[in-house]
C-alpha positions in Angstrom: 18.1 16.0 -0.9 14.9 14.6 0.4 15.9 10.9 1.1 11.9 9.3 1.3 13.2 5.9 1.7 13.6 5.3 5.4 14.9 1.7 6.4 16.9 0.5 3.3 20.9 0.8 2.5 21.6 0.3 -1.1 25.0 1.6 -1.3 26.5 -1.5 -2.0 23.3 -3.5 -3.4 21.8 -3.4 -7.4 18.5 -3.0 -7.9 18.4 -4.9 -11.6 20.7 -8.2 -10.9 18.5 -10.6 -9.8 15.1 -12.5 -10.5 11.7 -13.0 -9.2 11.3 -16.6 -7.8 8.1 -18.7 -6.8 6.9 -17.7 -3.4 5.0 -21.0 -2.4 3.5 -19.2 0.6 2.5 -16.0 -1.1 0.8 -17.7 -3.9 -1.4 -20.2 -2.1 -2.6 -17.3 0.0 -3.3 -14.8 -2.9 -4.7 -17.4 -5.2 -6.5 -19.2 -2.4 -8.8 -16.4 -1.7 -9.0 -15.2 -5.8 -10.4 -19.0 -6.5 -12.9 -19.1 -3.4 -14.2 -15.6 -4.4 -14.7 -17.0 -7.7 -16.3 -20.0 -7.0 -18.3 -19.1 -4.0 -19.6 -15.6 -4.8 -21.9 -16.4 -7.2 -23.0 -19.2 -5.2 -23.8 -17.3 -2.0 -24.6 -14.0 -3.4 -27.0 -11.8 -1.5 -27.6 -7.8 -1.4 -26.6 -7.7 2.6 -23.4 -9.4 2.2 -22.7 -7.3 -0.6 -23.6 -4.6 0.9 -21.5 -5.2 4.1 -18.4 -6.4 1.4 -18.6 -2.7 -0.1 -18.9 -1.3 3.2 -16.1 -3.3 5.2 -14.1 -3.0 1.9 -13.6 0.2 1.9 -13.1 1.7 4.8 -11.1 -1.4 6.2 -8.7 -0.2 3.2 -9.1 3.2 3.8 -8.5 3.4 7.7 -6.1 0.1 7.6 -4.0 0.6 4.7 -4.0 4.2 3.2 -4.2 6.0 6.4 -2.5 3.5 8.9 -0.2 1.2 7.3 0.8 3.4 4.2 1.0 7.5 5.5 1.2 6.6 9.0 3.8 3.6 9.4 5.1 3.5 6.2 6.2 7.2 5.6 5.8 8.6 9.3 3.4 11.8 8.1 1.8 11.7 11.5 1.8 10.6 14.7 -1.0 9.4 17.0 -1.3 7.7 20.5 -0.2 4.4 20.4 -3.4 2.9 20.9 -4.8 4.6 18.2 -1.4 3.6 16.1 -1.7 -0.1 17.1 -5.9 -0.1 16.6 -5.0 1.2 12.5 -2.6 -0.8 11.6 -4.4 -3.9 13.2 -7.4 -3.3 10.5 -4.4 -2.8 8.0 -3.7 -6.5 9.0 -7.5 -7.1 8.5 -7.1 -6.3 4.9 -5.1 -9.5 4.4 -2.3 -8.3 2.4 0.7 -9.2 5.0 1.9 -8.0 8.0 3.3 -4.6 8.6 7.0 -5.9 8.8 6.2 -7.9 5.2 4.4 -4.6 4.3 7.4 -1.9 4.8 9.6 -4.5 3.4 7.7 -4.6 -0.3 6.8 -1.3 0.2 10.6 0.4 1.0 12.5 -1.8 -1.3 10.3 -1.2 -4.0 10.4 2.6 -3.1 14.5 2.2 -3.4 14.9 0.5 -6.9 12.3 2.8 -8.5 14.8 5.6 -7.4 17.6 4.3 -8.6 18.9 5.2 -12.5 18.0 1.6 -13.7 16.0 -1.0 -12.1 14.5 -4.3 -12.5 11.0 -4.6 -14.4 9.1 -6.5 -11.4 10.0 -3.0 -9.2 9.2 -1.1 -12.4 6.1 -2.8 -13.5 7.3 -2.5 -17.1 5.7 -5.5 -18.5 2.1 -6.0 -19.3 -0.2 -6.0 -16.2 -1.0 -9.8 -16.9 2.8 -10.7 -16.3 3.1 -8.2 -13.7 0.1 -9.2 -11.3 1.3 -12.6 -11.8 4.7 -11.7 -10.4 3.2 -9.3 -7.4 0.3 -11.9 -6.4 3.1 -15.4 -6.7 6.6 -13.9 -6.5 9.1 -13.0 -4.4 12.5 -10.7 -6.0 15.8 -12.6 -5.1 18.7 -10.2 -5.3 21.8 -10.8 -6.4 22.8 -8.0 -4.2 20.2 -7.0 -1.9 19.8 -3.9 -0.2 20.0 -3.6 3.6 16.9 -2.8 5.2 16.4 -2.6 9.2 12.7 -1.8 10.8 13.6 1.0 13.4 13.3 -0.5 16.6 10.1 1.7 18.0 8.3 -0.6 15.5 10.6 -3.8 15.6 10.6 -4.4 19.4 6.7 -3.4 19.5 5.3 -6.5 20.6 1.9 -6.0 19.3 3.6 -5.5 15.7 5.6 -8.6 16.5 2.6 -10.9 17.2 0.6 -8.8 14.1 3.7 -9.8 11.5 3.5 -13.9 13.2 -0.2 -14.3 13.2 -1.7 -11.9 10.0 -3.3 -14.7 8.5 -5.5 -16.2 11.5 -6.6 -12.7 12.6 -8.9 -13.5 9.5 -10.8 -16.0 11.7 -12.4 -14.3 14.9 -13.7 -11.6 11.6 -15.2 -14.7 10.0 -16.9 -15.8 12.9 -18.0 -12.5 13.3 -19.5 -12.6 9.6 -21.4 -16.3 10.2 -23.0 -15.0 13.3 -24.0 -11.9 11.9 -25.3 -13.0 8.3 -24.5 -16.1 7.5 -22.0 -18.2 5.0 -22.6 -15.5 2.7 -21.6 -13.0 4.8 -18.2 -14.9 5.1 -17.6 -15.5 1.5 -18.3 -11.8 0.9 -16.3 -10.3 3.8 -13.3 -12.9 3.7 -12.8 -14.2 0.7 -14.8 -11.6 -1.9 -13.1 -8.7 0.1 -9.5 -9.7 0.4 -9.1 -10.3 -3.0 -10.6 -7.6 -4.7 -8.8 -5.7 -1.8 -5.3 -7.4 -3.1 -5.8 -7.3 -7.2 -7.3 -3.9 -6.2 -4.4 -2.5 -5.0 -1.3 -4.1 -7.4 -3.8 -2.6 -10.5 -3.2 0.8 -8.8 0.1 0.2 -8.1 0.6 -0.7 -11.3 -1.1 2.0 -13.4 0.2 4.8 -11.2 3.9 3.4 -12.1 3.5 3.5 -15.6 3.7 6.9 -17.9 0.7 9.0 -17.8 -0.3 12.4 -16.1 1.5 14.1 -13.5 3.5 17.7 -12.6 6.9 16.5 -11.0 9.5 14.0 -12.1 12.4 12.8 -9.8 15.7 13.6 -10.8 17.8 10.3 -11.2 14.8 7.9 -10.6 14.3 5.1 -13.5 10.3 5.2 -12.2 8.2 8.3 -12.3 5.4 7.5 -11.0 1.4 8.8 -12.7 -1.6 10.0 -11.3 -4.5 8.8 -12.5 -7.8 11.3 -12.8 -10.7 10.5 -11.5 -10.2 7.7 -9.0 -9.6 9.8 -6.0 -12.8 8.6 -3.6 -12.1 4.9 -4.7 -8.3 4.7 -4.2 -8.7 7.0 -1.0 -6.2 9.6 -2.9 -3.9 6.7 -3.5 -4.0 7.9 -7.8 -2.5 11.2 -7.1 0.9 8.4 -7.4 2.8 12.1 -9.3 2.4 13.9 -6.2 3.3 11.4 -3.6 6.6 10.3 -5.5 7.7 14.2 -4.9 6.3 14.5 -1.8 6.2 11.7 0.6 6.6 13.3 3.5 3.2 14.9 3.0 0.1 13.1 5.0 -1.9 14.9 2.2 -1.8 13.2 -1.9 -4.2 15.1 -3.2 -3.1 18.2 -3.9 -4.4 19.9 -7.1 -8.3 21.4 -7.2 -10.2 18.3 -8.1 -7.9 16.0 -6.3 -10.1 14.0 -3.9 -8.0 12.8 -0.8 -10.4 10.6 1.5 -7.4 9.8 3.6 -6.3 12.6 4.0 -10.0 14.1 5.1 -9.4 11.2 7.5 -6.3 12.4 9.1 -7.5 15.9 9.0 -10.4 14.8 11.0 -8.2 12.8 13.3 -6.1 16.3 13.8 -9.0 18.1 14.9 -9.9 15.6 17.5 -6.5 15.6 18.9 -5.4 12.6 17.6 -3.2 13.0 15.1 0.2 15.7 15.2 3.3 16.5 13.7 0.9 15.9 10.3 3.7 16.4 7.0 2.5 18.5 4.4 4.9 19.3 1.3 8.6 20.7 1.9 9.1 24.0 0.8 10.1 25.3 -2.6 13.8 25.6 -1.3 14.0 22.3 0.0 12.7 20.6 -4.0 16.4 20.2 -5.0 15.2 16.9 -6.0 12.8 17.5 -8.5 11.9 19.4 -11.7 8.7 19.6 -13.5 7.4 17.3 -15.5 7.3 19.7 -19.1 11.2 20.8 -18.0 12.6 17.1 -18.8 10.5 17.0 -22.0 
């Protein structure tokens, strides 16, 4: 059986006794940058900065996160030189979500419960996506058996990653100087504040959508979560909707894998493979190796 979770041991944890508690340090980030977008955008709104926010959005999301943090280190779908590695996954700390340790820790544990035959509703995203944003943007999950999860040490003993995970936060400040020199305090307000949080709610809306019910070909035998994709939001997820797919595959590089299904990560890494820099690139396991899964219409 494909096992796509990579650094956690559940065998002896649960993945519904617990409770999400207040994360002080979570929440003042998140809703930090949520109430200076809000106040200050309007204030300081010009067509250049937003402009440069659409711009620097994007593709600091696409590159960073889809492609780097998310196929690369994440699920391990390709490789590429280190300085290449290290250079994506730096503008994956750019997009001021966390670090990458914080990132595979959210990311894998989440990954675990939704596989497991019952888990709890902030893994699940089962209530309404007011409560549940809530709960991803200001809490943490306290278990009262946690799983065990271990960074593999290529990653762990990287020193770069090291001083990424210590110092995401301030990494936001040599880009904001950047921003002032270039355009201004509007420029700053768009690219720090206006970006990182449409870049954060952004992606927990996706995240939640995709993990409710809705359209998709596969199912995962014995997982409480089946995950959705979601038409027509391929260019602005980066491929990310295609949620179905990647749930049955996630050893693939590629998401989008139907006619229609736009992938702009995955044009990314193909690119990067023609150049040389990317190998080893995952594409779906065969039919013989899908012992996992069934299609959707044969559960029903």
């Amino acid at each position: 059986m494909m096992q796509p979770v990579l650094r956690v041991n559940g065998s002896d944890a649960s993945a519904t006794d617990g409770q999400p508690v207040l994360d002080i340090n979570k929440a003042a980030w998140n809703w930090w940058m949520i109430a200076g977008a809000i106040v200050l955008a309007p204030l300081t709104f010009t067509w250049g900065a937003f402009l440069m926010f659409c711009i620097l959005t994007y593709f600091s999301l696409l590159i960073g996160h889809s492609a780097g943090m998310h196929r690369m280190m994440i699920h391990r779908t390709y490789q590429c030189p280190k300085w290449l590695e290290r250079l994506l996954i730096y503008i994956g700390v750019l997009v001021g979500m966390a670090g990458p340790f914080s990132i595979l820790r959210i990311h894998d544990v989440r990954d675990w419960a939704q596989r497991q035959q019952e888990c709890h509703d902030f893994f699940a995203h089962r209530r309404s996506y007011w409560q549940d944003i809530v709960w991803q943007l200001t809490y943490r999950f306290e278990f009262m058996r946690p799983p065990q999860f271990i960074i593999e040490d290529e990653l762990a003993q990287d020193r770069w990653y090291q001083f990424f995970e210590a110092t995401w936060k301030f990494h936001q400040v040599p880009l904001a100087i950047l921003l002032y020199l270039v355009g201004g305090w509007s420029w700053v307000v768009w690219g720090i504040f206006v970006r990182i949080s449409v870049s954060i709610v952004g992606h927990w809306t996706i995240t939640y959508f995709c993990h409710n019910p809705g359209p998709g070909k596969w199912r995962v035998k014995g997982a409480s979560v089946q995950a959705s994709n979601i038409p027509g939001l391929g260019i602005i997820t980066y491929g990310e909707c295609w949620h179905n797919n990647h749930h049955a595959f996630p050893e693939s590089a590629r998401i989008g894998l139907e006619k229609g299904q736009l992938d702009p990560s995955w044009t990314f890494i193909h690119w990067l493979e023609k150049m040389g820099l990317a190998k080893n690139v995952g594409l779906p396991r065969t039919l013989h190796q899908q012992e996992d899964l069934m299609l959707a219409e044969m559960q029903l």
